[in-house]
N, CA, C and O atoms as CSV, one atom per row, in Angstrom:
chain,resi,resn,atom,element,x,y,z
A,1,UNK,N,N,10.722,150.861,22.389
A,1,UNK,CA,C,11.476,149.835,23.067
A,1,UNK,C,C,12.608,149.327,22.174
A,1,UNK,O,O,13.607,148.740,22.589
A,2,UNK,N,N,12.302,149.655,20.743
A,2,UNK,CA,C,13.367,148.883,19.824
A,2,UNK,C,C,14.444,150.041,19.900
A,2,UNK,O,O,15.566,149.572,19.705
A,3,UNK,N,N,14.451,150.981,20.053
A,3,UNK,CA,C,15.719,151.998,20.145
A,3,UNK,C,C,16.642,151.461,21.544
A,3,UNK,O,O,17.804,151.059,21.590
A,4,UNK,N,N,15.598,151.637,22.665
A,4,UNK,CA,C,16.368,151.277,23.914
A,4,UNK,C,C,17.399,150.120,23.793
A,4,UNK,O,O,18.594,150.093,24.087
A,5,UNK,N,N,16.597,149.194,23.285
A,5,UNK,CA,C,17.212,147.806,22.856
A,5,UNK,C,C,18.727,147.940,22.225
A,5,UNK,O,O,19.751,147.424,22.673
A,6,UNK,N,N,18.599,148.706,21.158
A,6,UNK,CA,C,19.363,148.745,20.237
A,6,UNK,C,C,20.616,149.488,20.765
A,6,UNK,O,O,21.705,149.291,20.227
A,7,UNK,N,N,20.448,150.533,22.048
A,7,UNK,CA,C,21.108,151.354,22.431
A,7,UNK,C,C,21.612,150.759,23.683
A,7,UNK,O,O,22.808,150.954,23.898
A,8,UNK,N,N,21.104,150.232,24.355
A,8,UNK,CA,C,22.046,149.188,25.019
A,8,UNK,C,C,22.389,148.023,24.505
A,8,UNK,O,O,22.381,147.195,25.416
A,9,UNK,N,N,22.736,147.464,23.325
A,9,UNK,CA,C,22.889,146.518,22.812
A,9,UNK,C,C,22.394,144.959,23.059
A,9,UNK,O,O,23.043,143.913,23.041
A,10,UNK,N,N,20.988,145.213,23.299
A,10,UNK,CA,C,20.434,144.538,23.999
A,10,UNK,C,C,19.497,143.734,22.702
A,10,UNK,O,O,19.022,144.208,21.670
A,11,UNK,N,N,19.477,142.558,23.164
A,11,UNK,CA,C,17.678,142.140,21.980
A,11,UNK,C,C,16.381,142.309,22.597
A,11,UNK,O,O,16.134,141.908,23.735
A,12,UNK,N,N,15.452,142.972,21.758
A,12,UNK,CA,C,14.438,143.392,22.145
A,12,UNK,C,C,13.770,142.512,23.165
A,12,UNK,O,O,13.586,142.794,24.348
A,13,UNK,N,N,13.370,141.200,22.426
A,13,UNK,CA,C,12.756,140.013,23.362
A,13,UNK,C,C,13.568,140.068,24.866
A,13,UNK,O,O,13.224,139.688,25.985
A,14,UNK,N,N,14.508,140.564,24.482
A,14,UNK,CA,C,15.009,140.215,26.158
A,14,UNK,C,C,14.904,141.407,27.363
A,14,UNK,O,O,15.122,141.327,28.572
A,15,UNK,N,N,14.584,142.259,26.729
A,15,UNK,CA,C,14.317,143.790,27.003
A,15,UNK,C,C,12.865,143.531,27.544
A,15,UNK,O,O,12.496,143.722,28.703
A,16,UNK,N,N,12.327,143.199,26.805
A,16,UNK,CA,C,10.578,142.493,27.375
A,16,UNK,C,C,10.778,141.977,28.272
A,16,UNK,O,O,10.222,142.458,29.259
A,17,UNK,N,N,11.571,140.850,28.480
A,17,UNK,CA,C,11.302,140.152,29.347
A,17,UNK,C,C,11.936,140.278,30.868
A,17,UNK,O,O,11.625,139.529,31.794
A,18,UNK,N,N,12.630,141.074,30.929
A,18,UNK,CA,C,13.467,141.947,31.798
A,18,UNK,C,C,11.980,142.912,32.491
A,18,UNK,O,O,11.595,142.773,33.652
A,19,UNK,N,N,11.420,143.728,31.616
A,19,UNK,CA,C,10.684,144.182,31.848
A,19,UNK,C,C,9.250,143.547,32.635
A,19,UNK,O,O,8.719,144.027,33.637
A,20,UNK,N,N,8.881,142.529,31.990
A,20,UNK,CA,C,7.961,141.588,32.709
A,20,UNK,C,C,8.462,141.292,33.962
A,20,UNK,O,O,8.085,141.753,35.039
A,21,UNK,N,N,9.448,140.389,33.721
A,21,UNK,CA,C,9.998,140.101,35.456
A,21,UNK,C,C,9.862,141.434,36.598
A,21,UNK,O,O,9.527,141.181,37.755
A,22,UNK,N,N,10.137,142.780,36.187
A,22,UNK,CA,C,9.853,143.507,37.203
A,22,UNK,C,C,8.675,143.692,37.314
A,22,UNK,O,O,8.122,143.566,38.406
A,23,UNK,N,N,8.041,144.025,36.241
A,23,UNK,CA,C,6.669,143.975,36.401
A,23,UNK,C,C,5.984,142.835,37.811
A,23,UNK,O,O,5.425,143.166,38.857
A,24,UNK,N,N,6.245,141.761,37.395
A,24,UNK,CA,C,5.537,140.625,38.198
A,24,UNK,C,C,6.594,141.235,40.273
A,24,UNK,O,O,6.156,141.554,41.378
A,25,UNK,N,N,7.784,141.096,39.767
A,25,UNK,CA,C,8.465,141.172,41.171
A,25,UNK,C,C,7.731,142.632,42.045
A,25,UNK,O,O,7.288,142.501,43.186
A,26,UNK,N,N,7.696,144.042,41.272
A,26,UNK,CA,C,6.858,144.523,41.867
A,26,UNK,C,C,5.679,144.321,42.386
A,26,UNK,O,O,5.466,144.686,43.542
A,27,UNK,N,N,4.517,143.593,41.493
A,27,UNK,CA,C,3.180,143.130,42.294
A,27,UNK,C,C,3.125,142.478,43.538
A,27,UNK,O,O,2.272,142.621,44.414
A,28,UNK,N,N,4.502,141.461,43.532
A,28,UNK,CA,C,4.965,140.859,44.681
A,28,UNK,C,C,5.278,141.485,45.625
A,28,UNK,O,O,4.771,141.139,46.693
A,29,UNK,N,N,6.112,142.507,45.621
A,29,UNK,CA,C,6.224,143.442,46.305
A,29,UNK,C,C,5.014,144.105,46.911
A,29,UNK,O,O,4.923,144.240,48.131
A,30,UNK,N,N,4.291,144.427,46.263
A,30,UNK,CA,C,3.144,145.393,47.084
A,30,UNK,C,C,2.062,144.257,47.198
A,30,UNK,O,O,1.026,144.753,47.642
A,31,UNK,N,N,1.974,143.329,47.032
A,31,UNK,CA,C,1.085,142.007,47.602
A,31,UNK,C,C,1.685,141.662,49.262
A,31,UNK,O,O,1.016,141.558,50.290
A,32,UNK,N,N,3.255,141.530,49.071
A,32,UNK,CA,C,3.725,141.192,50.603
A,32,UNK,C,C,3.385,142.651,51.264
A,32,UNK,O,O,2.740,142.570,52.309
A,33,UNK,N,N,3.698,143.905,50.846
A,33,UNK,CA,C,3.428,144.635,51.768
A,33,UNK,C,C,1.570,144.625,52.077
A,33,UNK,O,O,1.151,145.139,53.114
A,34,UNK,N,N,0.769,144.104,51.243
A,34,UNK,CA,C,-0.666,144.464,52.000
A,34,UNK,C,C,-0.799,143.238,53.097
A,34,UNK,O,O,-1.366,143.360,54.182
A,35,UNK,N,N,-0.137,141.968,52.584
A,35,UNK,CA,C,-0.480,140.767,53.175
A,35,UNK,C,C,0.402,141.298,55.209
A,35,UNK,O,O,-0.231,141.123,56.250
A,36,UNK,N,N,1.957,141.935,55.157
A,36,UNK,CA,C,2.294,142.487,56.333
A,36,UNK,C,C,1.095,143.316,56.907
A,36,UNK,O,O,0.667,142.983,58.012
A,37,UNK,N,N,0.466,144.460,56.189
A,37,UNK,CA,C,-0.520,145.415,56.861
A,37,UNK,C,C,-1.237,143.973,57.864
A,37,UNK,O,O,-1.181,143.696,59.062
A,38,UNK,N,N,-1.981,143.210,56.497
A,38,UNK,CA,C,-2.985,142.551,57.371
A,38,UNK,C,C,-3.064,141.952,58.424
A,38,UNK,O,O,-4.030,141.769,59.164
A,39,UNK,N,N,-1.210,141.393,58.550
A,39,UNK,CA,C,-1.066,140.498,59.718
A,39,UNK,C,C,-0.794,141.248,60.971
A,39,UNK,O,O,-0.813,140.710,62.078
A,40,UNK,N,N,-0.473,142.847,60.714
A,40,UNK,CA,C,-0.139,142.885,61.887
A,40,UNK,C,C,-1.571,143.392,62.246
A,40,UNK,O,O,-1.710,143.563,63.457
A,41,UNK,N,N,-2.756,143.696,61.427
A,41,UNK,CA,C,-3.798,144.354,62.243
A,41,UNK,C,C,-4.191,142.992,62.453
A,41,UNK,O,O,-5.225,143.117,63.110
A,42,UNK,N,N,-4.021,141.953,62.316
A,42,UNK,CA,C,-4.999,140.615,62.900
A,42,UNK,C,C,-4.305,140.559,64.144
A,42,UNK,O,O,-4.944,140.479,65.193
A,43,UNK,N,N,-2.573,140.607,64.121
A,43,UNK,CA,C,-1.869,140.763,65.660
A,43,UNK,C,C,-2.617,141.186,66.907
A,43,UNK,O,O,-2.898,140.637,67.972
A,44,UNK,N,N,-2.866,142.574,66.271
A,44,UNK,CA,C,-3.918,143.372,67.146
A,44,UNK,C,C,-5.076,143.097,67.397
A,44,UNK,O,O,-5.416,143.351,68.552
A,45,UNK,N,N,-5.920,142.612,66.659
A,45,UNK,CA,C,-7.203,141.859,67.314
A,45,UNK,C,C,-6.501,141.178,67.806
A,45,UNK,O,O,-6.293,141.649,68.924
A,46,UNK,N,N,-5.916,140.228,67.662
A,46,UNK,CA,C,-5.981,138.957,68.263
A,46,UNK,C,C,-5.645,139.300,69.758
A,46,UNK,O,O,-6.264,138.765,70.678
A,47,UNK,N,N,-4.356,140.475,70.025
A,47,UNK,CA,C,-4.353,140.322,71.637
A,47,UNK,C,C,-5.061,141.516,72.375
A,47,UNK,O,O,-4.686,142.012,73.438
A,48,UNK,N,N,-6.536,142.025,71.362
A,48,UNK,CA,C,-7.637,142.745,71.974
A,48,UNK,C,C,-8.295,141.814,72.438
A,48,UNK,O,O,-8.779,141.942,73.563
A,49,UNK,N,N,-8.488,140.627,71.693
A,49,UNK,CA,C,-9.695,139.432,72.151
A,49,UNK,C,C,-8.563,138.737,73.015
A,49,UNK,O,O,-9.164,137.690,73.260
A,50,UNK,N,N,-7.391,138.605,73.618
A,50,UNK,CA,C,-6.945,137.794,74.448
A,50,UNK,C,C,-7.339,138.859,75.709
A,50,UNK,O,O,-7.749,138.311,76.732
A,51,UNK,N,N,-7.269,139.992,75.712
A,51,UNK,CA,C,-7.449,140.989,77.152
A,51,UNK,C,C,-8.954,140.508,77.051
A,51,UNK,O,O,-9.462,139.770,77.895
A,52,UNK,N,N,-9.377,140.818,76.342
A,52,UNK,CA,C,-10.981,140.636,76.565
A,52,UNK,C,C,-11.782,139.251,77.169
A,52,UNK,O,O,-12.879,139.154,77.718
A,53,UNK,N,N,-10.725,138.193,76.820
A,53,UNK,CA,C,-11.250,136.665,76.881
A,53,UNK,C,C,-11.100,137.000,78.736
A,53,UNK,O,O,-12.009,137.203,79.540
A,54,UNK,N,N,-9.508,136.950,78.977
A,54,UNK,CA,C,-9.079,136.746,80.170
A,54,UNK,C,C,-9.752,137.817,81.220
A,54,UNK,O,O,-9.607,137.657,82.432
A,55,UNK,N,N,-10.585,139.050,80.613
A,55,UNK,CA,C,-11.173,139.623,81.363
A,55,UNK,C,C,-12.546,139.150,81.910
A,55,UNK,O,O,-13.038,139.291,83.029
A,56,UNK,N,N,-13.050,138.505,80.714
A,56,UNK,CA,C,-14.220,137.664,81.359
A,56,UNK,C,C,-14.078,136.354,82.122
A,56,UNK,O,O,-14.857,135.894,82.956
A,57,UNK,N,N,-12.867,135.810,81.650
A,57,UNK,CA,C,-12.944,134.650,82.830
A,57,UNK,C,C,-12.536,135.346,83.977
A,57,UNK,O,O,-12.493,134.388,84.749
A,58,UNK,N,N,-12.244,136.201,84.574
A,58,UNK,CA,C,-12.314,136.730,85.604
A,58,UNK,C,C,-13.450,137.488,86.126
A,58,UNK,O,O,-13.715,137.503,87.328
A,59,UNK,N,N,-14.077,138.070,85.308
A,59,UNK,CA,C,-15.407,138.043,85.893
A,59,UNK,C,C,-16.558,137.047,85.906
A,59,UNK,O,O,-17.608,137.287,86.502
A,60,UNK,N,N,-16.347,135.996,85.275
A,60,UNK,CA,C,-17.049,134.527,85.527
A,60,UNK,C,C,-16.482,133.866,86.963
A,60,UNK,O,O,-17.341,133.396,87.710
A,61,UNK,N,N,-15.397,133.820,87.289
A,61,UNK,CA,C,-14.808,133.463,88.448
A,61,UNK,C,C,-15.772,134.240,89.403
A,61,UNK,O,O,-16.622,133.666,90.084
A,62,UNK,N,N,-15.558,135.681,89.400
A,62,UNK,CA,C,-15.650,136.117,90.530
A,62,UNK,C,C,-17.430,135.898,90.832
A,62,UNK,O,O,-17.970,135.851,91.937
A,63,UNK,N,N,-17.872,135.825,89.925
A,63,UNK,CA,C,-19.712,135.567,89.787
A,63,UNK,C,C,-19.722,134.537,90.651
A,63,UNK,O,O,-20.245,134.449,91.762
A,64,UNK,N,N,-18.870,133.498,89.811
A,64,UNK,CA,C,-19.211,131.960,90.448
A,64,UNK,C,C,-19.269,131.607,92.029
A,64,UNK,O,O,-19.868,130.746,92.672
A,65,UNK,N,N,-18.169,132.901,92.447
A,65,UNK,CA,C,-17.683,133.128,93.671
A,65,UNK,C,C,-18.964,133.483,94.586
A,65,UNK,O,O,-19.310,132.868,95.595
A,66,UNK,N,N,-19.428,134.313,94.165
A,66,UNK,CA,C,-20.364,135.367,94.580
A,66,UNK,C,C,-21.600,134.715,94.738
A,66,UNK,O,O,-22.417,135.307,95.444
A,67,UNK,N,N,-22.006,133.399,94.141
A,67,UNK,CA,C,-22.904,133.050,94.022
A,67,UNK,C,C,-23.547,131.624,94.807
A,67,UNK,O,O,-24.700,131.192,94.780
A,68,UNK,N,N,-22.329,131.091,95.503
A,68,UNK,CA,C,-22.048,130.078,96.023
A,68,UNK,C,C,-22.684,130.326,97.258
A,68,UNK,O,O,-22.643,129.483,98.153
């Protein structure tokens, strides 16, 4: 790292710390992309259990119907 430094006329410490920052901005990076995966598969449950809800109150209706 002390050559690189030296060869872009850079100071080492700052070469580190350049380096850290991507370090951390990548994790961020692939943290938002798992946290997107998750939301959109919760998307998807969520409007499996909305067909599913509204399918049973329609067959509770029609029971209630039926039963009268």
């Amino acid at each position: 790292m002390v050559y690189v430094a030296k060869d872009l006329g850079l100071s080492e410490p700052l070469l580190y710390s350049w380096k850290a920052q991507q370090k951390k901005s990548g994790e961020s990076i692939e943290n938002q992309k798992l946290q997107q995966a998750e939301l959109a598969r919760l998307k998807r449950e969520n409007a499996l259990l909305a067909e599913e809800n509204a399918f049973l109150k329609k067959a509770a209706a029609h029971f209630t119907k039926k039963s009268k």
